[in-house]
N, C-alpha and C positions, 0 to 999 in steps of 0.2 A: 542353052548356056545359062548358067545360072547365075543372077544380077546382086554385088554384094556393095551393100552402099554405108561409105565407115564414114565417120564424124571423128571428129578432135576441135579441140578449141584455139587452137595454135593457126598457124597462116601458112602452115606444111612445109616449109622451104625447109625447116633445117632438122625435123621431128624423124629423126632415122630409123625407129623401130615402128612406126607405120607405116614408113615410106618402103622398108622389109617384108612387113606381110603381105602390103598391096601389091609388091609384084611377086611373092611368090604363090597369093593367088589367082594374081593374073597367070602365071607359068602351070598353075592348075585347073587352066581355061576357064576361069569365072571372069564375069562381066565388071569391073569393080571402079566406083565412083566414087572418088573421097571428096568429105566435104569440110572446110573449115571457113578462117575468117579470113580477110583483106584490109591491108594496113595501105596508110600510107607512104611507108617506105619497103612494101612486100616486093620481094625481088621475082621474077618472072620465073616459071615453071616450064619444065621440060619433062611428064613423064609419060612413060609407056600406058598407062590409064588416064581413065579421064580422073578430070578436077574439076571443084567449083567451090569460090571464095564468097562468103557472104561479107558485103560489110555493112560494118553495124553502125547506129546509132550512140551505143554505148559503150562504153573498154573497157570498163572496171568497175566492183564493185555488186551489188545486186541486181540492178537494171540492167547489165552486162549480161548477166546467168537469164535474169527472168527474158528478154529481149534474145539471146539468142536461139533460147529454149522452146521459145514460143513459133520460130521462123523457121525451126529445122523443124519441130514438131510438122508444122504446116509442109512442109517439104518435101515430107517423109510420108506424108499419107497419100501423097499425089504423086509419087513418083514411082515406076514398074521398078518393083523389088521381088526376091525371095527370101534374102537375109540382110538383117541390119545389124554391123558391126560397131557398138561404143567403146568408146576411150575413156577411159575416168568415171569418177560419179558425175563430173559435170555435163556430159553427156546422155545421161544414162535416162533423165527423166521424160525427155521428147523421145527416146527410143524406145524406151521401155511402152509410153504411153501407143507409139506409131506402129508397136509392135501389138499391141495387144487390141487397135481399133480392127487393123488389118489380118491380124490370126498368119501371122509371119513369125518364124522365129530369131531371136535375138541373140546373139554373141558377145560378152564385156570383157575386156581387158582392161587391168587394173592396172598401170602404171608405178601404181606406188598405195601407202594408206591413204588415203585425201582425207579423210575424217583428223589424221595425225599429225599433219603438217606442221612446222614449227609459224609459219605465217595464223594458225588458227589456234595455235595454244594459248593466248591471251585475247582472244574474242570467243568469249562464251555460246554469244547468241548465234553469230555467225556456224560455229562446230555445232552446235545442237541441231540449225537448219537442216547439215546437210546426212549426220547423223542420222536423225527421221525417216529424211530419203533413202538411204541407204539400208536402213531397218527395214523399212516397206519394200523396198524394190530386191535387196539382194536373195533373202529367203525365195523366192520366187522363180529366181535363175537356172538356168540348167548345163549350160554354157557359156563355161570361165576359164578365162587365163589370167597368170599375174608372173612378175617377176623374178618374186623369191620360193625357197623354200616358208621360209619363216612368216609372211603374208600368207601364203597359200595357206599355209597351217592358224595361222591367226583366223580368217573370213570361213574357212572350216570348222573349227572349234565354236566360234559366236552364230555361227549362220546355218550350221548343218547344211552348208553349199559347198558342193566340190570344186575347188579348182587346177585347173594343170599347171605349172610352171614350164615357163617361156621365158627364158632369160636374154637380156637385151646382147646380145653375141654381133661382135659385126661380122658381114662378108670376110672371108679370106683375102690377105691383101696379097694379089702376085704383079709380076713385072710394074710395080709401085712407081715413079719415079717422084725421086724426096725432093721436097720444094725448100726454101731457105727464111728464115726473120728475115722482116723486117728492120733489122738495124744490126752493123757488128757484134757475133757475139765474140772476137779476139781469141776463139780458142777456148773459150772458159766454158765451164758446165753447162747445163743446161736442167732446172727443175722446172718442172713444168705440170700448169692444172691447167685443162682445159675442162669449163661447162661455166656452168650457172653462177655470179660471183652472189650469193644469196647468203642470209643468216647461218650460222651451223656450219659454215663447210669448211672450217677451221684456217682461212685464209688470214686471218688475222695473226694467229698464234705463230704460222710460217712468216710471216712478215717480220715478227717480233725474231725469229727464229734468225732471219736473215744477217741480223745488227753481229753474228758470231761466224759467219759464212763467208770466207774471200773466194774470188777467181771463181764466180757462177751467177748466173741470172735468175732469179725467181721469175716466168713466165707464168701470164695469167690471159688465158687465150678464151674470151667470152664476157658477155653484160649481166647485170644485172642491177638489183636495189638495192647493193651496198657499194657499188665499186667507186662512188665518190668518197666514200666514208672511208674506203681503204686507202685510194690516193692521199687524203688528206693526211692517213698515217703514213704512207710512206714519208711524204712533205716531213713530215713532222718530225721522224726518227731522222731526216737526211741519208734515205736509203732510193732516192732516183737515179745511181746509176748501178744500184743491184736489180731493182725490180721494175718489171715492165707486164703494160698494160699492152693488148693486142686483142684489137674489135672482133666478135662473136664471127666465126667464121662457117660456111658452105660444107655440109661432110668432106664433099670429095675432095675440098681445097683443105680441109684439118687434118685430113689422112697423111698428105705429103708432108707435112709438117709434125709431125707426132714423134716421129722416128729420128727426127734431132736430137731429143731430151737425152738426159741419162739417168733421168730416173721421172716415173710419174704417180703422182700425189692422188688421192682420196681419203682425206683425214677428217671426215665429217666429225660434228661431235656428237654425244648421244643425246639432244633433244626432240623427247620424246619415239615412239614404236615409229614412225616413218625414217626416220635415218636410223635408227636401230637396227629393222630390218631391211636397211636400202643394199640394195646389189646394183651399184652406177654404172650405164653403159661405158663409162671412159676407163671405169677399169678393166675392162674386156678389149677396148681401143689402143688403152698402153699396151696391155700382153701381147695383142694382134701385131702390133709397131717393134714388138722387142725388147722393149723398154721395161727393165727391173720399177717394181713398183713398190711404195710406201703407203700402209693404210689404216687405217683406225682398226681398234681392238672391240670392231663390232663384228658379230658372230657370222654374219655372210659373205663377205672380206675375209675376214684372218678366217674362214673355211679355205677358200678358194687360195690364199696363198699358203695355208696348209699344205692343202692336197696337190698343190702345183708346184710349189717351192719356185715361185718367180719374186719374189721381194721381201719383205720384213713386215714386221707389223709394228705398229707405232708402240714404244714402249713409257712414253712419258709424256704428259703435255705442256712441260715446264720447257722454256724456250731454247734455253741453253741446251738442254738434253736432245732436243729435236733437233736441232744445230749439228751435235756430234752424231749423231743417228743420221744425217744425211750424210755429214762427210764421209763418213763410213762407208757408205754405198758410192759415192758418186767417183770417191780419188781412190777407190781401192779397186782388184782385180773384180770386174764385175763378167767376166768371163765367165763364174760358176753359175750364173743365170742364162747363159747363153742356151744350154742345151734345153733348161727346163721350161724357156723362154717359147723354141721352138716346137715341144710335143704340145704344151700347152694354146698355142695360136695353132695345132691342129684338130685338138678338140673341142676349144671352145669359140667355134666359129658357128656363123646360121647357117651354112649349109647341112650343119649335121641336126644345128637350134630347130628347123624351119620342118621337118617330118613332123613334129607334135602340131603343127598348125595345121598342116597337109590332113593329118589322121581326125582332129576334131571339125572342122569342115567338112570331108569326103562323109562324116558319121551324120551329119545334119539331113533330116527329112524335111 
């Protein structure tokens, strides 16, 4: 049996598109150990493979990278392997390195651009770092995955590296049973973003959007490093009994709760080629849920509700316009989404995602 040991820099609990591969290579009888970090509020694990959490000395910043880089590298040279699977670039350099002491071959998934981030477009020195790395190590690869079309085709063009596209698809959801808010919604709509509340993801502009919105709740289901800054607008606009915050949740506990909404958001804005070409798993989450969706006029989005005809594409980002753009969707027959709704949560699920994973693993010597 063949021993596949994946790295992320995350604390696993809530990282759904790893927590996908590793069992469906465990279902492809590999040996599979995933390894991340350990918080002090990391919530206990339950899966069909093993696990193992480092914690660190450091959280953030360089000393974070250089310190965990340094303890998986070590990890990784002593521990029975055949293939070592990274997440990210931040991964990539203990792996890359553990790979090439040992004469093991190496597998990267690219989650997203990391060089692009909007958190690294006004740190110069930081983007050059990791740039470097990425120059050095990706030419060198032989197997890759990533997200998008548009990614794939970007690290193909710069790197002369091929990669597959794995799009973050969830499970098929059947005999579901729907969970309910946290507080009365009285009947009224339900708009709803669940993921990351971070720079760019146009949470704001919906906020502003809101002040033109009766009879619905703007739901914002997950943490990050703006949601003080968004609260404080809400405060501010006096829009706390339209909009609600609701702490970062469990998959399987977000699942039940998805299929409330009546319509679900992805309205990133274009800063810079990583939301450009982002294809967010929540937009794959609303489709899977049923839920007509709203989304930026970026090219891997408005593909997908192209070729799917499951929701609208965002046509303005002036607040009032987004305003009437939602009520249009939410108080009108949204029935004509229903059927498009349901071919498309049969296509675009991992059960049909997860054969591309199958086929590049089974091809590994």
């Amino acid at each position: 049996m063949k021993r596949i040991i994946v790295s992320v820099t995350n604390d696993l609990a809530t990282d759904q598109r790893v927590h996908k591969i590793c069992t469906t290579l465990l279902h492809q009888n590999f040996e599979v150990l995933l390894i991340g970090r350990k918080f002090k509020n990391s919530k206990p694990l339950n899966r069909a493979y093993k696990t193992y959490r480092m914690r660190l000395l450091f959280n953030k910043g360089f000393l974070f990278y250089a310190e965990y880089n340094m303890r998986l590298f070590l990890k990784l040279i002593v521990l029975k392997k055949k293939v070592l699977l990274a997440n990210d670039l931040d991964t990539l350099p203990a792996n890359y390195l553990a790979a090439l002491l040992t004469n093991k071959p190496i597998v990267y998934d690219s989650h997203e651009l990391f060089t692009e981030v909007p958190e690294l477009i006004n740190k110069p020195f930081q983007k050059q770092f990791w740039l470097k790395i990425e120059q050095f190590i990706l030419p060198k690869l032989q197997n890759c995955y990533t997200v998008s079309n548009s990614i794939a085709l970007y690290y193909q063009k710069k790197y002369n590296t091929p990669f597959t596209v794995v799009r973050n698809v969830p499970l098929t959801s059947t005999h579901l049973k729907i969970g309910s808010l946290p507080f009365k919604t009285s009947g009224k709509k339900i708009i709803l973003y669940q993921g990351v509340l971070n720079k760019g993801r146009g949470l704001s502009l919906i906020i502003d959007a809101m002040q033109y919105i009766n009879d619905a709740f703007f739901v914002m289901i997950g943490d990050g490093d703006i949601k003080n800054i968004l609260k404080q607008k809400v405060a501010s606009l006096n829009l706390e009994k339209k909009v609600v915050f609701v702490p970062k949740m469990l998959p399987n506990d977000l699942k039940k709760i998805t299929p409330l909404a009546n319509i679900g958001l992805s309205v990133e804005e274009d800063l810079g080629l990583n939301y450009r070409y982002a294809l967010p798993n929540k937009l794959f989450d609303y489709i899977q849920a049923k839920v007509p969706v709203l989304v930026s006029n970026l090219p891997e989005m408005e593909h997908i509700v192209a070729t799917y005809h499951v929701g609208e594409v965002l046509t303005s980002r002036q607040a009032k316009k987004v305003a009437e753009q939602i009520k249009r969707i939410i108080f009108s027959d949204t029935g004509s989404y229903k059927e498009s709704l349901q071919e498309a949560a049969k296509k675009l699920c991992w059960e049909k995602e997860e054969l591309k994973i199958i086929k590049l693993f089974k091809s590994l010597k």
